[in-house]
C-alpha positions as CSV (number, residue, x, y, z in Angstrom):
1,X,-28.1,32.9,18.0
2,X,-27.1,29.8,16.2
3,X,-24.9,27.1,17.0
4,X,-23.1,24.8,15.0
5,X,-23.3,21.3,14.5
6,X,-20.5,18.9,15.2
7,X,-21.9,15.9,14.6
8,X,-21.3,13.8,11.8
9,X,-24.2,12.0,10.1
10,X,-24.6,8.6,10.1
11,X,-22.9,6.8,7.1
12,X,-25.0,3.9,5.6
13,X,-23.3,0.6,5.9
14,X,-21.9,-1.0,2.8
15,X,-23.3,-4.3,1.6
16,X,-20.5,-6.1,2.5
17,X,-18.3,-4.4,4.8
18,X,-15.7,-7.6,6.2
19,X,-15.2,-8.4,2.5
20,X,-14.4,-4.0,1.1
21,X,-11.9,-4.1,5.0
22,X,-10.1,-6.9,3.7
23,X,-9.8,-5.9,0.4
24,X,-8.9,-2.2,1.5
25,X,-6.1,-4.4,4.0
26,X,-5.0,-6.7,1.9
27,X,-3.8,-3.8,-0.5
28,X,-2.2,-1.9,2.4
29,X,0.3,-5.1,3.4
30,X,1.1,-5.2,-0.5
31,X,2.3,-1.6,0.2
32,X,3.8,-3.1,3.0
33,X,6.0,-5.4,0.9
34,X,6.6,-3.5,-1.8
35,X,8.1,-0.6,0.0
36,X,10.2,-2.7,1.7
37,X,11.2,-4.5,-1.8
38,X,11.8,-0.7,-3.2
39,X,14.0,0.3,-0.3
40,X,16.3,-3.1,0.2
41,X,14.6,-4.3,2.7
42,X,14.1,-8.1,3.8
43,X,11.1,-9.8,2.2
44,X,10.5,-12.5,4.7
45,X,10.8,-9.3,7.6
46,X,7.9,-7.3,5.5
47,X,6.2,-10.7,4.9
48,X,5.8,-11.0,8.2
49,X,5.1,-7.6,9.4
50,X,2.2,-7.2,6.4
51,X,1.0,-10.8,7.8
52,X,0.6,-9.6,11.6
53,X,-0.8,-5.5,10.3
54,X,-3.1,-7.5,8.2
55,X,-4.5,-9.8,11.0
56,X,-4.6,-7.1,13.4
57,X,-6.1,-4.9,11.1
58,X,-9.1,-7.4,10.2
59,X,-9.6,-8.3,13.6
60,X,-10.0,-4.9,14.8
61,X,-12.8,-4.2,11.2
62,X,-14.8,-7.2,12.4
63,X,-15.2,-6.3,16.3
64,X,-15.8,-2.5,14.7
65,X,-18.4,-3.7,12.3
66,X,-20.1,-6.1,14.5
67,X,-20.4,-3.6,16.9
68,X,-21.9,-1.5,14.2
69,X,-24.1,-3.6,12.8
70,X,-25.9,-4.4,16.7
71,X,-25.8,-1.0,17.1
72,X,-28.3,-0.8,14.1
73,X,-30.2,-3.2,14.9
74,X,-31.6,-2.1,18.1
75,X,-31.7,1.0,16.5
């Protein structure tokens, strides 16, 4: 009998993976602001909110990819 695999494989890690989070971040809170631009919005509001997703966001990538990275190293 067989039995499946639900596992998924190990990614490799990117050469600079802080830099492609906040790059990848920093494009999401110009979504941020620009949807709220589109739809009326305030701009200082969605400044703000962009600001505190993007400083939550990059602080979550680092702990998640330092975590990673030791991970690999003991590895």
């Amino acid at each position: 009998m067989r039995r499946l695999r639900w596992t998924v494989p190990e990614r490799e890690i990117p050469k600079h993976p802080i830099r492609d989070s906040a790059i990848i971040y920093a494009g999401f809170a110009v979504v941020i602001v620009v949807f709220s631009l589109a739809t009326g919005g305030s701009v200082v509001r969605a400044a703000v909110t962009a600001l505190l997703f993007y400083l939550a966001a990059m602080a979550w990538a680092v702990v998640s990819w330092r975590r990673r990275l030791r991970r690999g190293e003991r590895s």
